[in-house]
N, C-alpha and C positions, 0 to 999 in steps of 0.2 A: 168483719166490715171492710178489711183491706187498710194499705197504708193509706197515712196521711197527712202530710207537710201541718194544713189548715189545723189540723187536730192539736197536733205536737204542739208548734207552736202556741195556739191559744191557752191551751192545758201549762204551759211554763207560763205564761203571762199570769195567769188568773190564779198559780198557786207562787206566786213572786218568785218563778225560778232566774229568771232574766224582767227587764226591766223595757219599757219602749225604748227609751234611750236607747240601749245597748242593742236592739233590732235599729233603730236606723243609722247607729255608729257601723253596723256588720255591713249593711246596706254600702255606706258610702267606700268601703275598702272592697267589696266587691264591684261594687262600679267603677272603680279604678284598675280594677284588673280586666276588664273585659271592654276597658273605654278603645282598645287595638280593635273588637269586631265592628265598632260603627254602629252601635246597636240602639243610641239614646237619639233624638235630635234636641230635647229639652227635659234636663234632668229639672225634677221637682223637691227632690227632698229636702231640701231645706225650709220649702214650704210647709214643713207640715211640724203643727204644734203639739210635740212630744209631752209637755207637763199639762196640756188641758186633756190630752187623749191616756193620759196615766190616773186623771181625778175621776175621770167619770168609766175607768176599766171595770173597777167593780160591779157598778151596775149594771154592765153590759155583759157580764159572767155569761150568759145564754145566747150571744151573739158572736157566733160563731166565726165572722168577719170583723169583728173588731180589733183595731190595731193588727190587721193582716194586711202586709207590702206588697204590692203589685204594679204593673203597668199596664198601658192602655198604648193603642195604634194610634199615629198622631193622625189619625183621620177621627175621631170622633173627638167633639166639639166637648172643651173645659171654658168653663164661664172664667174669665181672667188669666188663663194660663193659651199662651201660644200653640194656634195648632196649623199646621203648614200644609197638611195631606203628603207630605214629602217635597213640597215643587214650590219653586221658587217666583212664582204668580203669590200666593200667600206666606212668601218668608218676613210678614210682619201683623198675619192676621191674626186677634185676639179675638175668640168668640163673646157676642154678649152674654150669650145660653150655654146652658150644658144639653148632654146629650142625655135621654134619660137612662141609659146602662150606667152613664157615669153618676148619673144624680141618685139612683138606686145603691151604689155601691159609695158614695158618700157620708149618706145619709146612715149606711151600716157603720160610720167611723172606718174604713177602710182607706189606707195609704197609699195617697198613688207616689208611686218614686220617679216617675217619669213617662214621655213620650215616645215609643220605638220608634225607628227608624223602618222604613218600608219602600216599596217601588211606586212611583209618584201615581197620586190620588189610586193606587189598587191597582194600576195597568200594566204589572209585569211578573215575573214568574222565575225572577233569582236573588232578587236584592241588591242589583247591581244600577236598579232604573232610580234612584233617589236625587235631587237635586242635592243631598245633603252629606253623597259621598255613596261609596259603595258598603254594603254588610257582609262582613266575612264571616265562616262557620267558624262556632265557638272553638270546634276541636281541633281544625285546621284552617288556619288564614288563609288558605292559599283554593280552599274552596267554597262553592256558593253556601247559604243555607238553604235557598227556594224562594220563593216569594208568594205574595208581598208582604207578607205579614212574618218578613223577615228577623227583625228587631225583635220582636213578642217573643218568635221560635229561642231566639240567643240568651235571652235573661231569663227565660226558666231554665235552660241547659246548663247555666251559670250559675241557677240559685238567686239571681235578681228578683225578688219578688218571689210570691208564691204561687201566685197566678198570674196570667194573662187575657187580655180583652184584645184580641185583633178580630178580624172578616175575613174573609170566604167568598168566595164566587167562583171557583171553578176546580183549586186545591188549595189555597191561600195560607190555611192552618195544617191542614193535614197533611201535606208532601212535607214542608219542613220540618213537623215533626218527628216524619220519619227520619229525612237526613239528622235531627238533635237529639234522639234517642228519648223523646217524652210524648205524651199522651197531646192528642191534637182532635177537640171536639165540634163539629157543626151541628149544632141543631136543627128540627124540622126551622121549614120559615116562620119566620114571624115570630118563634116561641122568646127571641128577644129583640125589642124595638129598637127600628133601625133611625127611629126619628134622633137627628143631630149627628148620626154618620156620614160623612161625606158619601156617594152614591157609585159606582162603577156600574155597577148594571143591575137595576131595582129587579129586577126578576128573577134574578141570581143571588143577589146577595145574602147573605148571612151573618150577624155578629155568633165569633166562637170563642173558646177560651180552649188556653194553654195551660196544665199544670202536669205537674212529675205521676201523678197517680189519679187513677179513675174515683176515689172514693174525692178528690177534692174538686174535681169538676162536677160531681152530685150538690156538692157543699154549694158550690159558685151558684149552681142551675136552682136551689133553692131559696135564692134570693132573687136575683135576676130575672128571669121568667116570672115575667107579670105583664098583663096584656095591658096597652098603654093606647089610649083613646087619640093620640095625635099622631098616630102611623096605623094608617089605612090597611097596612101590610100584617099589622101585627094579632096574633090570633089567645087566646086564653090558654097556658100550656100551665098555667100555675098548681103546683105540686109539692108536696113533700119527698122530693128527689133522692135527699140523702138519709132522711130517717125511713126510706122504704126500702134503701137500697141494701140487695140483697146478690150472692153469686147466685145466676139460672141453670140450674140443672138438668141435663142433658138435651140438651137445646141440638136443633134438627136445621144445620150448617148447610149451606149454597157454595161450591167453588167453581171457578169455571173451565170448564173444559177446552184443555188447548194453551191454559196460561203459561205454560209451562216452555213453551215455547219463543216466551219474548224477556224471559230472564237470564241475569246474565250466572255461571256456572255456582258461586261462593252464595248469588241469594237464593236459585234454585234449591241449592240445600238447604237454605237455611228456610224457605218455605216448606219444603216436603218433613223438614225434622220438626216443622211446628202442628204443621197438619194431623202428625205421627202421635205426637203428643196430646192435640186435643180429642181424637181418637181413643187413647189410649186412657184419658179422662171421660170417657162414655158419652163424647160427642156424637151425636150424627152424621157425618162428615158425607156427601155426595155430591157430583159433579153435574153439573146443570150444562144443556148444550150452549153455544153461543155464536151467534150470526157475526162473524166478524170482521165482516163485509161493513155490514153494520156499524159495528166499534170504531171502525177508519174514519167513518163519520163525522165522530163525536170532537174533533179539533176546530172543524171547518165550523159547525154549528156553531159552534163556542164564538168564533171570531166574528160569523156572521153576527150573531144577535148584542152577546156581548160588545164590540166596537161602536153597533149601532148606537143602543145605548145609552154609551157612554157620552158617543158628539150629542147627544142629545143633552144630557143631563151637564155640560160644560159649554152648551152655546153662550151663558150669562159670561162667560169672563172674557172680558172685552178690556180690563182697565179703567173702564169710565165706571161701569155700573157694579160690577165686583171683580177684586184682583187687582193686582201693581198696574199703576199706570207709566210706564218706562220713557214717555217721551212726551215733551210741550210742543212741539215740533211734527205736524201736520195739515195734510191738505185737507181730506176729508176725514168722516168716522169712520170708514171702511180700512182707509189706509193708519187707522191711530190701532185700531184694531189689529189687523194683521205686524205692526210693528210690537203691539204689546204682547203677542202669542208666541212671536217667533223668538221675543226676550223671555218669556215667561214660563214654555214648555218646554220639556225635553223634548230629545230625540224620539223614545218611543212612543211617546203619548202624538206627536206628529203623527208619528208613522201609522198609529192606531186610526186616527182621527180623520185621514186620509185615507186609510183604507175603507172608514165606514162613510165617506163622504163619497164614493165612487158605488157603496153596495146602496145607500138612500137615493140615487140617480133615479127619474122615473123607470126608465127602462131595464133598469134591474132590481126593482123592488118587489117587484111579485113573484121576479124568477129565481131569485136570491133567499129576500129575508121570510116570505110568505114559507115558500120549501122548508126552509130551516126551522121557522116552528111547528110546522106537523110532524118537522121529525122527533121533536119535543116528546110530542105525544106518542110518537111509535118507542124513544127511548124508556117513556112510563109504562108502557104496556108491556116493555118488556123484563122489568125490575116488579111490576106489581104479578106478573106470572111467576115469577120464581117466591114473594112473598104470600102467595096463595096457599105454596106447599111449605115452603121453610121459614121459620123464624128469623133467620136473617141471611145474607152471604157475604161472603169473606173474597179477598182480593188483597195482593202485594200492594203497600201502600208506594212504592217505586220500584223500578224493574232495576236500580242501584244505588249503591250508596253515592253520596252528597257529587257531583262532577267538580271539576277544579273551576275557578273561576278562566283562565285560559281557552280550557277545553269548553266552557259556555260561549266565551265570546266568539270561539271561531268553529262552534259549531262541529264538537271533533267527539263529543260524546254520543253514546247508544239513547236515542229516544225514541221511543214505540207506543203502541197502541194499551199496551199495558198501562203506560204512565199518563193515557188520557180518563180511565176509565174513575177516579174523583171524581171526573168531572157531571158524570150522569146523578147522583146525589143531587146538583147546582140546581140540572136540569127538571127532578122530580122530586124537588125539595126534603126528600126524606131524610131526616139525622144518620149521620153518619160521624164515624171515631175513627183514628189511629194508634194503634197502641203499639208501645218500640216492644222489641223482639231481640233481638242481637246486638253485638259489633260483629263488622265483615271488615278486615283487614284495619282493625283499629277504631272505624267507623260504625256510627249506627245506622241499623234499618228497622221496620216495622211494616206491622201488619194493617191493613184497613178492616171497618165493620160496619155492616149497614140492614138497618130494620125499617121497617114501613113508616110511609110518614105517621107524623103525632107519636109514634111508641117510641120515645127516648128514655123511657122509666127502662125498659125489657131491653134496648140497647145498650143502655148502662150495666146492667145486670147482669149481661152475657158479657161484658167488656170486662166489667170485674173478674167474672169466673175465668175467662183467658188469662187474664194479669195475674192471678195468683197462679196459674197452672203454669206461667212462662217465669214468672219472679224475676225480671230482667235490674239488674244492675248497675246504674250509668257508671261505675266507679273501677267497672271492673272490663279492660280493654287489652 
């Protein structure tokens, strides 16, 4: 069945190897060691009532999330507990509702230890865009993890929790997983409700989970995945995930032809010595051609649609009507407005906001944003041709390990067409994984996986069977 954090643990709870107590005493000495990566914006553990969740363990013998420590992205809404989306327009907003991944995962007695930190409301892509500080990689402070679903990446790599609940929209989960050396899951759309997630870009989006091993994001995906009548978005994926989940045998592998040329030399190896390996385990392994003309594309599209968007789904924060109101002191509402945003937003979230306020122009909206979604559809037709023939394909989940935060800000690292290709999953909503693979000079890297939308049973399966063929080690550098 493969490893499994979720397992272990519960199996010591339910035969009184350790005690809840003693899980959220470990909890708070590990959140003290990892309080240097910036990774919490609101710790919760003290919130959570360890002698009412030790009376009713027994009962709960069969639930499998019970008294299991996690966290959640401070963009999805907890009924009484502060959620900020990272940006300091909501550095005092309490939700009245939960969101229902969180009400789902509640209701299993499951522990949240806290709020990760991220790049504000989803719009950035190192961890460095947070109103609430920067997120350093666990293994090296001195590098990014990815973003935005930065924080989530650091407390599994940590051991913070056993899972994670961030989003997705373009590699949110899955790049920093690769730089944290842990498994990084999207699901098809919809298979979990995005109702009470803050929004980045509803077409895009995705809630995903973080955990150390494929056999505990079946566990997560077996509760979670439930079609929820108050998000339009969301579709019936409801399964028995983890009691079906099984390694896929000799499964008929997609790679692309040419990738090999935007890696840098230490991951190159380390891609062809894994290739070699699943090979050598009676994969199928064949090279699919690819337009990569095409793939140059896939950054532009991103910022077209995505940016759009987003000024959409954030015209309401004005200060008056939702969000901090920064100033008594004004002429009109136009100008109360523009004073509240320019207190209220980052840098890049301007930037973002500003660039899709120039592509929503009449005179470049047909020439712009219209273009950009039929490229949508040229991207699907070209990922559902290769799932015609293969069961899934395979791609470097980064073209390298984690950049320093320096070499992010001044733009001094290698970033290519390779490290856009995440992003086509966003765009043809089909699940997709990353699973680590190595350390490359101390650091981790991983692989990506992706199968047709709705097959995340047969994704998980083939994900497994790599994970046991790779047996990757975080411990071992």
């Amino acid at each position: 069945m493969g490893k499994s954090k979720i397992l272990d643990l519960h199996n010591k709870l339910i035969n009184k190897q350790i005690s809840i107590k003693d899980v959220i005493s470990e909890s708070k000495k590990i959140f003290e060691k990892i309080k240097h990566t910036n990774s919490i914006i609101t710790n919760t553990i003290d919130l959570i009532d360890a002698n009412s969740l030790q009376d009713k363990l027994q009962q709960n013998k069969d639930n499998l999330l019970f008294a299991i420590p996690y966290t959640l992205k401070d963009n999805i809404s907890t009924e009484g507990i502060r959620t900020t989306g990272a940006s300091d327009f909501l550095k005092n907003y309490i939700p009245p509702y939960n969101a229902t991944v969180y009400e789902l995962l509640k209701k299993q007695g499951a522990m949240l230890l806290g709020k990760a930190n991220m790049d504000e409301f989803g719009l950035g892509n190192s961890g460095l865009y947070s109103a609430y500080g920067n997120t350093c990689n666990f293994f090296d402070s001195s590098r990014i993890t990815s973003g935005s679903s930065s924080g989530n990446a650091n407390c599994i790599a940590a051991d913070f929790g056993i899972f994670s609940i961030g989003t997705d929209t373009g590699d949110s989960v899955r790049k920093p997983s690769s730089y944290l050396g842990i498994v990084g899951f999207k699901p098809s759309y919809g298979a979990i409700s995005r109702y009470g997630v803050f929004p980045y870009a509803p077409s895009q989006d995705h809630v995903g989970i973080f955990a150390n091993y494929v056999t505990d994001i079946a566990i997560v995906c077996q509760y979670i995945f439930k079609s929820d009548p108050i998000d339009y978005t969301s579709c019936d994926l409801e399964g028995k995930y983890y009691d079906n989940l099984k390694p896929f045998k000799n499964p008929k592998i997609a790679i692309f032809e040419g990738i090999e040329n935007f890696l840098e030399e230490n991951i190159l190896n380390e891609y062809k010595r894994t290739i070699k390996l699943l090979i050598d385990n009676n994969f199928k392994v064949e090279k699919v051609k690819v337009d990569w003309k095409l793939m140059d594309t896939l950054p532009s599209v991103y910022r077209y649609i995505s940016y759009t968007e987003a000024l959409s789904c954030y015209r309401s924060f004005t200060g008056l009507t939702f969000g901090t109101n920064y100033t008594k002191s004004y002429s009109n509402f136009n100008d109360m407005v523009k004073i509240n945003r320019t207190n209220g937003f980052g840098k890049e979230l301007k930037y973002r906001f500003i660039y899709a306020s120039l592509i929503q122009h009449q005179k470049n909206f047909n020439e712009i944003l219209n273009r950009a979604r039929k490229a949508e559809r040229v991207y699907e037709q070209f990922i559902n041709n290769i799932f015609d023939k293969y069961d899934a394909y395979l791609i470097p989940a980064a073209s390298s390990i984690a950049p320093t935060i320096k070499e992010f800000k001044e733009c001094n690292y290698h970033l290519n067409v390779s490290d856009d290709l995440l992003m086509l999953s966003n765009f043809c909503h089909n699940p997709s994984i990353t699973i680590p693979v190595s350390f490359v000079n101390k650091l981790p890297w991983g692989i990506n996986l992706n199968c047709r939308k709705y097959e995340d049973q047969k994704l998980l399966d083939i994900a497994l069977a790599i994970e046991e063929i790779i047996n990757f080690d975080k411990g071992v550098r």
